[in-house]
C-alpha positions as CSV (number, residue, x, y, z in Angstrom):
1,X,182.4,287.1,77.6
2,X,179.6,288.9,75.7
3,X,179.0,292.0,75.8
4,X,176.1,294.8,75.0
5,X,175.9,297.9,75.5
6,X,172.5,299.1,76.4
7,X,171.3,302.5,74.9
8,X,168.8,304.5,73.3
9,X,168.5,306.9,70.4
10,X,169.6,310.1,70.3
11,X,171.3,309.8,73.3
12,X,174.6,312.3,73.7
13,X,176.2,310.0,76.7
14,X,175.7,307.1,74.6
15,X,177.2,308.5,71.8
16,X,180.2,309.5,74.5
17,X,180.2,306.1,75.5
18,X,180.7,304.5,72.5
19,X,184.1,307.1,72.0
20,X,185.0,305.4,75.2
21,X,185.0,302.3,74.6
22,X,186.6,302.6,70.9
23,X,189.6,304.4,73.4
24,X,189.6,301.3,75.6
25,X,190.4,298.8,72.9
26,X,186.8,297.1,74.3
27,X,186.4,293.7,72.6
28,X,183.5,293.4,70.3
29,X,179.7,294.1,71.8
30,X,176.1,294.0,70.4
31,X,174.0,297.2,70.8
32,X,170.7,297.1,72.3
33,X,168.4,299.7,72.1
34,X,166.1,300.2,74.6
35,X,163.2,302.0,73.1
36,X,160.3,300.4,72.4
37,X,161.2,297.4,74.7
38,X,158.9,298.5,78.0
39,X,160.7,295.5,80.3
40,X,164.5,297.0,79.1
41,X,162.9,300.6,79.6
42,X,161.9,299.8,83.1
43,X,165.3,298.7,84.0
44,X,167.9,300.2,81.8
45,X,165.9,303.8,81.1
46,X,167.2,305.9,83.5
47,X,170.5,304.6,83.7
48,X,171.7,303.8,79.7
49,X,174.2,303.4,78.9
50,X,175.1,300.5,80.4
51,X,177.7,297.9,79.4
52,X,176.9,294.2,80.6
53,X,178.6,291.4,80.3
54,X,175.4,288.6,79.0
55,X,177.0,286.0,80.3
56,X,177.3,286.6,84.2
57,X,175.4,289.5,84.0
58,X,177.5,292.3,85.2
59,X,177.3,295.8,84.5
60,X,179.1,298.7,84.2
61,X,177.2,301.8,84.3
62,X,177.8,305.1,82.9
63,X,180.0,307.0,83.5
64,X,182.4,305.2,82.6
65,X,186.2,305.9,81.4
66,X,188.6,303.4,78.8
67,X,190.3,302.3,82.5
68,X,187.1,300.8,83.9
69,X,186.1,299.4,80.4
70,X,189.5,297.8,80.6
71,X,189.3,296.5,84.2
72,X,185.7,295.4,83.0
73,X,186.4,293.4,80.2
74,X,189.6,291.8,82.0
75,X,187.5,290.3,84.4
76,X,186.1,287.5,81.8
């Protein structure tokens, strides 16, 4: 499993998220940012953050708590 979080700059629930995930024990991720990128603003703007898993291409949107992360990251 691979995992990125999706997220932008200055952005308070993706600063929350990233708490979250430190809580869940979540196995390592990359961090994308979306600004800038007009294709991952179109799909990931109003929603970020979003975990996804690259390699079957779920996603776990915000909100999000260290359970789902868990349940999430079990699934691989």
């Amino acid at each position: 499993m691979k995992l990125a979080l999706y997220q932008r700059d200055d952005c308070q629930l993706c600063d929350a998220a990233l708490d979250v995930l430190a809580m869940a024990g979540a196995p390592e991720f990359d961090s994308v940012w979306i600004d800038g990128d007009a294709t991952l603003e179109a799909r990931y703007g109003a929603r970020v953050p979003v975990l996804r898993d690259e390699d079957s291409g779920a996603e776990l949107g915000w909100p999000f708590d260290a359970a789902a992360v868990a349940a999430f990251a079990a699934r691989g």
